[in-house]
VOVOMI-123836 format. One record per residue (C-alpha): residue in three letters; x negated, y negated, z negated. Coordinates in steps of 0.5 Angstrom, whole numbers, padded with zeros to 4 digits, always signed. Layout:
<rs>
ALAXYZ
...
</rs>
This chain:
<rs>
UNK-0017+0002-0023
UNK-0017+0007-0017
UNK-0010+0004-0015
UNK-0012-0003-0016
UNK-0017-0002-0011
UNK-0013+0001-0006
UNK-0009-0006-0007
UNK-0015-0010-0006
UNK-0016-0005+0001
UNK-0008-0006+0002
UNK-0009-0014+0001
UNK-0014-0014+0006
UNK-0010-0010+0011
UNK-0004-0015+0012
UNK-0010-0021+0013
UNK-0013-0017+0018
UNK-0006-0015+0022
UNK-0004-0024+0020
UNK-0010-0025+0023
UNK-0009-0021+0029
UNK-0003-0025+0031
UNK-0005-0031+0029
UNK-0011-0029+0035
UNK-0005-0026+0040
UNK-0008-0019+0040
UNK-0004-0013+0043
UNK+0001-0010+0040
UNK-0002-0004+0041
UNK-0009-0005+0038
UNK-0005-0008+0032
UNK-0001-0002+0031
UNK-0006+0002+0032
UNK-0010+0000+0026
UNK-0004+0000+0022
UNK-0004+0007+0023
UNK-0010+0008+0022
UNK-0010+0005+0015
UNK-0003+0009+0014
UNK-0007+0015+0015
UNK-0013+0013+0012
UNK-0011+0010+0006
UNK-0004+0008+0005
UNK+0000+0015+0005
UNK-0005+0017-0001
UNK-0004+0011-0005
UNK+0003+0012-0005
UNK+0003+0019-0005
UNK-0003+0018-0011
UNK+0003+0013-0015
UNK+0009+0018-0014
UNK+0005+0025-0016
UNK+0001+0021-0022
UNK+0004+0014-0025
UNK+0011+0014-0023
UNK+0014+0020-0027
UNK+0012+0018-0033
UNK+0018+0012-0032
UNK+0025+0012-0030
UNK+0027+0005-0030
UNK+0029+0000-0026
UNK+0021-0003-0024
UNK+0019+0004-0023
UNK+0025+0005-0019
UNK+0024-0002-0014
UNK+0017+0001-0014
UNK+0020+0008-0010
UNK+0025+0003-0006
UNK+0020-0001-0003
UNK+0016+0005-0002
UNK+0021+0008+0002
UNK+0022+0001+0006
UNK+0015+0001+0008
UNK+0015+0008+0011
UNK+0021+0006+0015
UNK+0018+0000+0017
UNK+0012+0004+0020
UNK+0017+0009+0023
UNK+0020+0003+0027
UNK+0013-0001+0028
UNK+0011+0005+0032
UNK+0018+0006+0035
UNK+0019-0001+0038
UNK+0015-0007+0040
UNK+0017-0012+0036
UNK+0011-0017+0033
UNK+0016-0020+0028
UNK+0015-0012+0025
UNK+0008-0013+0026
UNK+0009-0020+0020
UNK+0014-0016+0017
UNK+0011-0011+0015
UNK+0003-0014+0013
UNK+0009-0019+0009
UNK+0012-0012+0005
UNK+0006-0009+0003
UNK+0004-0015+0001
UNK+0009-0018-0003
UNK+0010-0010-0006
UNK+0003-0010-0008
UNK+0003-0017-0013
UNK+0010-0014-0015
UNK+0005-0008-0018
UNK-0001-0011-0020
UNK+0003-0017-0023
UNK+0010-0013-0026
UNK+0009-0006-0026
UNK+0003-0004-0028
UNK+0003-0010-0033
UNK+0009-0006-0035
UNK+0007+0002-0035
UNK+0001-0001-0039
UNK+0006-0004-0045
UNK+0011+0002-0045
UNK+0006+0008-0044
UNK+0003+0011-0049
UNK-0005+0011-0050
UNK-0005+0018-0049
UNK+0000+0018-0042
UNK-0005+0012-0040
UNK-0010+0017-0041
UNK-0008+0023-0037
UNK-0005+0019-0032
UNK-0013+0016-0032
UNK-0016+0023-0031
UNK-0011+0026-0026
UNK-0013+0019-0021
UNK-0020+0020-0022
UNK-0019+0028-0020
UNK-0016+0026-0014
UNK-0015+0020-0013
UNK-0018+0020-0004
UNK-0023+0013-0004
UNK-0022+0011+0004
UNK-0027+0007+0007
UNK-0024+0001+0012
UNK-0029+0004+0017
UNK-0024+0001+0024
UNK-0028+0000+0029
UNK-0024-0005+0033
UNK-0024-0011+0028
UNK-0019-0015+0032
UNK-0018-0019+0026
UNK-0026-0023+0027
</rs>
């Protein structure tokens, strides 16, 4: 449940970016909140899904999951490289597409072939660490 949380947050972030470009918004004051919600949020999550979940498969979902992780973060280090607002787009639509793809095929599918007592444990280290980020940017561009 943590981590479906963190989506629902994540959901809400590439709207937010969307939503700036739609309102001719400065690449910079979009940047900054994708920066903000990378260092707030986004590096945890992932790290949470790396460190706890993802051990526990080896298969070619689980794999796709680590690829578009490493996507990502290579989109964010190019975002603050160059000023390009079609990074911007591209990336609130990678994070996008990457949470649907674990909401609706991933974790569908770790719960199908982990066992109740992985699931347990898993459980119990989320709810141990898991870092609850609060959306507190005080720049809501998006309105």
């Amino acid at each position: 449940v943590p981590l479906s949380q963190d989506h629902h947050f994540g959901l809400l972030s590439g709207w937010k970016i969307k939503q700036g470009i739609k309102k001719n918004i400065s690449y910079e004051r979009i940047k900054n909140y994708i920066n903000y919600h990378w260092d707030n949020s986004q590096s945890f999550h992932f790290d949470e899904e790396e460190k706890i979940l993802f051990p526990y498969s080896d298969d070619e979902l689980t794999q796709r999951a680590l690829d578009e992780h490493k996507e990502i973060r290579e989109l964010l280090k190019t975002l603050n490289e160059v000023e390009d607002f079609e990074l911007l787009t591209l990336y609130a639509d990678k994070v996008t597409e990457h949470i649907r793809f674990e909401e609706r095929v991933l974790f569908p599918h770790l719960e199908n072939i982990l066992t109740e007592e992985q699931l347990a444990e898993v459980g119990k280290k989320l709810n141990e660490i898991h870092h609850h980020a609060e959306d507190e940017y005080d720049d809501e561009f998006w309105k």
